[in-house]
N, C-alpha and C positions, 0 to 999 in steps of 0.2 A: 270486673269493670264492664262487661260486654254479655253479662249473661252467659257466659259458658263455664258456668262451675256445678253443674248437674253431676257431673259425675266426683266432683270433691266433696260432693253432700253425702252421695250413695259411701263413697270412703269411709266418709266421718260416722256414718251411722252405723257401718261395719265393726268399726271398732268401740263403738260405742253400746251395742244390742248383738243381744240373741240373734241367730239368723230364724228361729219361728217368730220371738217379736218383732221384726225389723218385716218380714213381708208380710205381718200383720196390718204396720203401721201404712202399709199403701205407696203410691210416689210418694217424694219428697216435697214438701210445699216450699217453692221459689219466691213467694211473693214480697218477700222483703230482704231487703239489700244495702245495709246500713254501711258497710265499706262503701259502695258507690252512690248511698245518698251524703254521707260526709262531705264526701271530695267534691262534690258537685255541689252541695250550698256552700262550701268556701271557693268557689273556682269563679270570681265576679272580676278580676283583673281587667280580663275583654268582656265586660257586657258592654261598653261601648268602646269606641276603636280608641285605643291612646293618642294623644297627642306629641306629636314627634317636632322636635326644634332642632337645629344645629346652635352650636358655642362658637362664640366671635364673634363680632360685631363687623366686620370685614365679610360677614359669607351673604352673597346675594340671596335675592326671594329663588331665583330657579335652581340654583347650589341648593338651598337647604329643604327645598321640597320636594324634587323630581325623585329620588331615591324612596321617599315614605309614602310617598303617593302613588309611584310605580308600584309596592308592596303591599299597599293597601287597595289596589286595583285587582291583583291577582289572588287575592283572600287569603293575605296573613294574618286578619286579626280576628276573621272567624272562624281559619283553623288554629290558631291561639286557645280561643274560647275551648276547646274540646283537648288542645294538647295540655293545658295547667292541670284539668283536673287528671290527666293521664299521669302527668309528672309527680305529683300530690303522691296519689294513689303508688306508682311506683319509685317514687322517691328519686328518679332520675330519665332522664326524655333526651335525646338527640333531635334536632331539627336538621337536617340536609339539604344545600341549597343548591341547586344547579339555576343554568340564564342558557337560553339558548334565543338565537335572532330570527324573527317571524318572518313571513313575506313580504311585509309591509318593512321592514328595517328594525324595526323597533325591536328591544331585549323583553324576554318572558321568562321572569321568577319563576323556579317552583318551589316549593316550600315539602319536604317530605320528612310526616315524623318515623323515629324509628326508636322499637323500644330496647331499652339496657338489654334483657336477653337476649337480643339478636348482635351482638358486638361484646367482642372479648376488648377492654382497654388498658394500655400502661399507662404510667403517667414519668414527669422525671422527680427525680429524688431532692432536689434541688425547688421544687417550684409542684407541691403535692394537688391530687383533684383535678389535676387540669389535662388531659390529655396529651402523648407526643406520639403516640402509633396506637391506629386502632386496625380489629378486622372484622369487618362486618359483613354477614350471614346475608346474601340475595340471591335471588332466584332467577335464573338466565335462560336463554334461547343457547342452547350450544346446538349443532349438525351433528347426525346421526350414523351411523353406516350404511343405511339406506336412501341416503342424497336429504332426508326430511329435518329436523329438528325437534328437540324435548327440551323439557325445562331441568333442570337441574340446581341444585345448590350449590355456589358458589363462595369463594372468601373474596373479598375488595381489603386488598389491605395498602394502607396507607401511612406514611412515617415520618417526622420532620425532625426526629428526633438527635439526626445530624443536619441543619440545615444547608449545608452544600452539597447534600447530596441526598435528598429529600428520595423518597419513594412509593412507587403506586405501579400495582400490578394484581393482578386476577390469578387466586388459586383454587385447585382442585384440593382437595383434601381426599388422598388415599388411604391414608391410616392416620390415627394420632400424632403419629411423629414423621411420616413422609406426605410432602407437598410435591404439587407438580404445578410451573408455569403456565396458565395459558391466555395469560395477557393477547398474545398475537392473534387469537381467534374474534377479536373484540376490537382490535385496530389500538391497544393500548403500546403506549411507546414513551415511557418515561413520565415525568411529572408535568402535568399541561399549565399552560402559561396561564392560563385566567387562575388559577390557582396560589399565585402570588401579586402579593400588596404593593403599594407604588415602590416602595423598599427594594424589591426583586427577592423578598424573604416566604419563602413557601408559610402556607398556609391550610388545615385545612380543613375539609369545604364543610366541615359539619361542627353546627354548635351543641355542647352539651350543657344541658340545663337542669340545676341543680334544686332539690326542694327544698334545702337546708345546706348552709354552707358548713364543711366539713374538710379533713387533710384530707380525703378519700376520694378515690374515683367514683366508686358506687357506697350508696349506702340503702343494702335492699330491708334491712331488717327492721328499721326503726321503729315502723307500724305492725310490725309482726299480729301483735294482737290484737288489732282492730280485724286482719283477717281471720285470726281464729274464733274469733266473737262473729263474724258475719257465719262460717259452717257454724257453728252451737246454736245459733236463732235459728238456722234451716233446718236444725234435726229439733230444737224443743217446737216450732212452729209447726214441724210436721207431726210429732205428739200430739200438742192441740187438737188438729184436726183428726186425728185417729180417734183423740176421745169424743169432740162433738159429734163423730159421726157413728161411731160405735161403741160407748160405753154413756154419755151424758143422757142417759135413759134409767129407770126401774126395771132391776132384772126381775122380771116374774121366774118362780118356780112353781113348781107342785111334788105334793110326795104321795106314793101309790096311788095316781090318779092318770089317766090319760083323758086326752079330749075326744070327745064323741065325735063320730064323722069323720076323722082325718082321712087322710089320702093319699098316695105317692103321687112325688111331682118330681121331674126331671129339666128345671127347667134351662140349662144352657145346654141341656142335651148331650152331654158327655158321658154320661152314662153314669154320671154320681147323683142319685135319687136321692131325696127326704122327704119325712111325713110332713105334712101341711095341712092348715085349715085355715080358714079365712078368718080373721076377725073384723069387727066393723063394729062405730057405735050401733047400727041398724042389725046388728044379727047377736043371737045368744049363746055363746059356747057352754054346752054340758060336758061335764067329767064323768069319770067311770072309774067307779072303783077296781085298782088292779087285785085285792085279795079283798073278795065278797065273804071272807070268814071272822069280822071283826075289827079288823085293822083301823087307824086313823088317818083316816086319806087328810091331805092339807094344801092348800095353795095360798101365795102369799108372793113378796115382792122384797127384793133388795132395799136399800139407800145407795142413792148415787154414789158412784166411789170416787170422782174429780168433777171439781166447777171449773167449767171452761172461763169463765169469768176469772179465777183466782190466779189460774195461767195465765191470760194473757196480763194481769197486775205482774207478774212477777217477769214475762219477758218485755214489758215496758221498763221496769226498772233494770235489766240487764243493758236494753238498748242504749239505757240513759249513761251509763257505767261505762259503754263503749264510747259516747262523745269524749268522757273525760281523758281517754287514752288518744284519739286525737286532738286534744287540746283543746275544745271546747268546753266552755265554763256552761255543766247541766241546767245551772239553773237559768241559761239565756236558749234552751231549747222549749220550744212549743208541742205538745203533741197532738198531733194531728189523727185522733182515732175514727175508725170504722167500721163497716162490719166484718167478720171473722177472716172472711177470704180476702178482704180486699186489702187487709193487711194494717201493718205500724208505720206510718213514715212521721220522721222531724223533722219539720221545721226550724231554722236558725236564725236567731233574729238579725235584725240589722245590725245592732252593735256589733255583735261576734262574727258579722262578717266583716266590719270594717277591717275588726281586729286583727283578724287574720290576713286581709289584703294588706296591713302596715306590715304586718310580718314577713310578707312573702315577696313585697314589691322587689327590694334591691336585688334579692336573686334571678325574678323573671326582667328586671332591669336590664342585669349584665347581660342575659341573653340576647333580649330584644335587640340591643343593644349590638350586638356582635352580628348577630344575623344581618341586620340593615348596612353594617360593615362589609360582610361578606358581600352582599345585592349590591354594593356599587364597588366590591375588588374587581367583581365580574363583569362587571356590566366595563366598565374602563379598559380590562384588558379587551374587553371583542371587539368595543367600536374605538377604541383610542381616546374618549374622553377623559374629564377630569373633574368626574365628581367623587366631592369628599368619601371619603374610606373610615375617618374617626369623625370623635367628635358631635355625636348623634344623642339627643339626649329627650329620654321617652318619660309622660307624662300619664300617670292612671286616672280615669275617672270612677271605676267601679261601682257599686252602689249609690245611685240616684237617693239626695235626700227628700223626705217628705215632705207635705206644704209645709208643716208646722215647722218641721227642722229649718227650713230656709226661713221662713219668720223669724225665727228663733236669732239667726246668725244675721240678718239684715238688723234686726234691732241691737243686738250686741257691737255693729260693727257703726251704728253710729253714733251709740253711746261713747266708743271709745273714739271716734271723731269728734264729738262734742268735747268731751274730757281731754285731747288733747294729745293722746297718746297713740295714736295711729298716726301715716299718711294716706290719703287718696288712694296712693298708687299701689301701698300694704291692701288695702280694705277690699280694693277692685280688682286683683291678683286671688284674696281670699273667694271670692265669688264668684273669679272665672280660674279654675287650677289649671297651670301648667302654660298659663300665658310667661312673659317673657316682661320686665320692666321697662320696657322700650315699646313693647306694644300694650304695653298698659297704659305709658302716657297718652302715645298716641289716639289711643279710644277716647281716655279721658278729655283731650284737647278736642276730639271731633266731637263731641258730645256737647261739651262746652259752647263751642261756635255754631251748634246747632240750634242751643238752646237758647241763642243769642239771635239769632236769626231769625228764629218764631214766633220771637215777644213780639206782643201788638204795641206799634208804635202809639206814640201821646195822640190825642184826637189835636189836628188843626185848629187855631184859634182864629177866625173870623173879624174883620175890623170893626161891623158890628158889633160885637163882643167885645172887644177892645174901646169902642165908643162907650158901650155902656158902663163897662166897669171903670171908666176916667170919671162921669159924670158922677156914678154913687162914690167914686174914692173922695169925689169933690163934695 
């Protein structure tokens, strides 16, 4: 996902080649990346920020906005944008949320993701996939023997698993099986109060977010071969390029002939010489017979032995093979070709990414959803407020539709206003998603009295005017 599989190429190709073909074949050509172009044409949840509402009709405007606005001030929806396709690709994503209070008073989100291999998780048996103790792998400041400090790896493990008696404390890992305390180096001392819900029921402070709902905590394997299709494009890509560069030519030969004039040349100077001659269309190479006693000297040329063309036909149709193990239907991919180095990429169309955003909503729902929960457990316990904790209910816009598609759905939507079969407040809700039917009226009513407001009133009738129209009525 991040470009650091250079060395899972060099692997694959190991086991794949000779070690004289394989350092023939030169580096590895990285230029294309269909595991991380997948998950990023379907990662459109945050291309715009969601819209967030509270449930009740009871929750005031500053209740149901200070919590999504606070989180959307501190860049949750455009570190979003980057955690889904993290999640996608990994098939499971923790968000960790800490609040800590600025100078000014005010509480500061952070939002930190952390990936499934950095966290070993249980879950309980009773209630599967959902976390009750994790221990998750960070890197710390501990003192030194020399008064300084290093960083170190540490465990943060955390438990709710009995909730009276919930648990959080910092270990050393000496061996597999022996752990050592050192919560007190760290000022930790039991389970901190922001850490639980107006309830007084532990909590804790990290969401895990799931790409597919499943009985499981993790589920790393799902896409297994979407990654082993991205190494197999890096070693036949790098084939490719082995042949355009070194075999998509006429091998000339010759028999009993040498070239007149050759030379030694040593040219990276290492002391491995070979004969050379120049060729040019401007100059003329003569041969020399190596046996003057008869012989049939001959010179002549191969046929190409691979069309780089027929290659890359054949790793476009692999590439296309790997959509369909992500779940994208081939035939709503575009390709987008180039020249040799600059690589394969897809293009997804709109549909197939709606599609995918209806797939994926309810699950980065329950997150988002939980996390916004977490930003006001915490935010309540520091400063003693009382903004809601549930009840947060998030709205996607993803994929912007084109002009035509909004034509498209303005006209449909007053066909079925004509017909009969809609209201207002359906049609006006279809146009603006994740509005709320209360503030749908309310548009609708301001709009109305605006439009009433506007109209040019009747022109004045003048008693002139009134004279005369009495006379011709007469």
């Amino acid at each position: 996902m991040y470009g650091e599989h250079y060395d899972d190429v060099i692997k694959r190709m190991a086991l794949q080649l000779h070690d004289v073909r394989r350092e023939a074949w030169g580096h590895p050509d990285m230029a294309s990346n269909p595991f991380k172009a997948v998950w990023t044409a379907l990662s459109t949840l945050y291309d715009r920020a969601p819209t967030v509402t509270l449930r009740g009709a009871d929750a005031s405007d500053e209740a149901a906005g200070y919590i999504p606005e606070l989180a959307e001030s501190e860049g949750l929806w455009q570190l979003m944008a980057r955690a889904q396709r993290d999640c996608l690709a990994l098939r499971e994503l923790y968000i960790f949320v800490s609040v800590s209070i600025g100078d000014d008073g005010e509480p500061v989100p952070v939002y930190e993701p952390v990936y499934p291999d950095m966290v070993v998780a249980y879950d309980d048996p009773a209630n599967p996939g959902v976390p009750v103790e994790i221990f998750r792998a960070r890197e710390r400041e501990v003192p030194d023997d020399d008064g300084g400090a290093r960083l170190e790896w540490l465990w943060d493990h955390y438990s709710v698993r009995d909730p009276d008696a919930p648990v959080y404390r910092i270990l050393r890992a000496e061996s597999a099986e022996d752990h050592v305390d050192v919560s007190a180096l760290f000022g930790v001392n039991g389970w901190p109060d922001e850490w639980r819900d107006a309830r007084d029921r532990p909590v804790l402070p990290g969401v895990l977010y799931h790409a597919a709902q499943t009985p499981y905590v993790y589920d790393p394997y799902q896409t297994r071969e979407l990654v082993e299709g991205t190494l197999n494009v890096a070693v036949l890509r790098t084939f490719v390029a082995h042949v355009a560069r070194n075999s998509a030519w006429r091998q000339r030969y010759s028999v009993d002939v040498v070239p007149a004039g050759a030379g030694i040349a040593d040219e990276n100077r290492d002391g491995k010489s070979r004969m050379s001659v120049v060729a040019d269309p401007a100059t003329i190479i003569r041969f020399l017979a190596t046996d003057r006693d008869g012989a049939n000297p001959q010179v002549g040329t191969f046929d190409v032995p691979v069309v780089p063309a027929e290659l890359w036909a054949y790793i476009e149709g692999y590439e296309r093979k790997l959509l369909a193990e992500a779940g994208i239907n081939p035939a709503d991919a575009m390709a987008m070709k180039g020249d040799p180095r600059s690589g394969y990429a897809l293009a997804v169309s709109r549909d197939s990414q709606r599609e995918a955003q209806r797939r994926y909503e309810p699950q980065f729902r329950r997150g988002d959803q939980a996390v916004l929960g977490l930003t006001a457990m915490m935010v309540n316990r520091l400063l003693g407020t009382d903004y809601p904790e549930t009840g947060y209910r998030v709205t996607y816009h993803g994929v912007p539709q084109s002009a035509s598609e909004r034509a498209a759905l303005r006209q449909h939507l007053l066909e079925l206003l004509d017909a009969g079969l809609i209201d207002p407040v359906s049609a006006y809700k279809q146009l603006h998603p994740g509005m709320t039917d209360a503030t749908a009226i309310a548009e609708l009513q301001r709009i109305r009295a605006q439009r009433a407001a506007l109209q040019d009133p009747p022109p004045p009738t003048s008693g002139t005017d009134q004279e005369v129209s009495d006379v011709d009525d007469v």
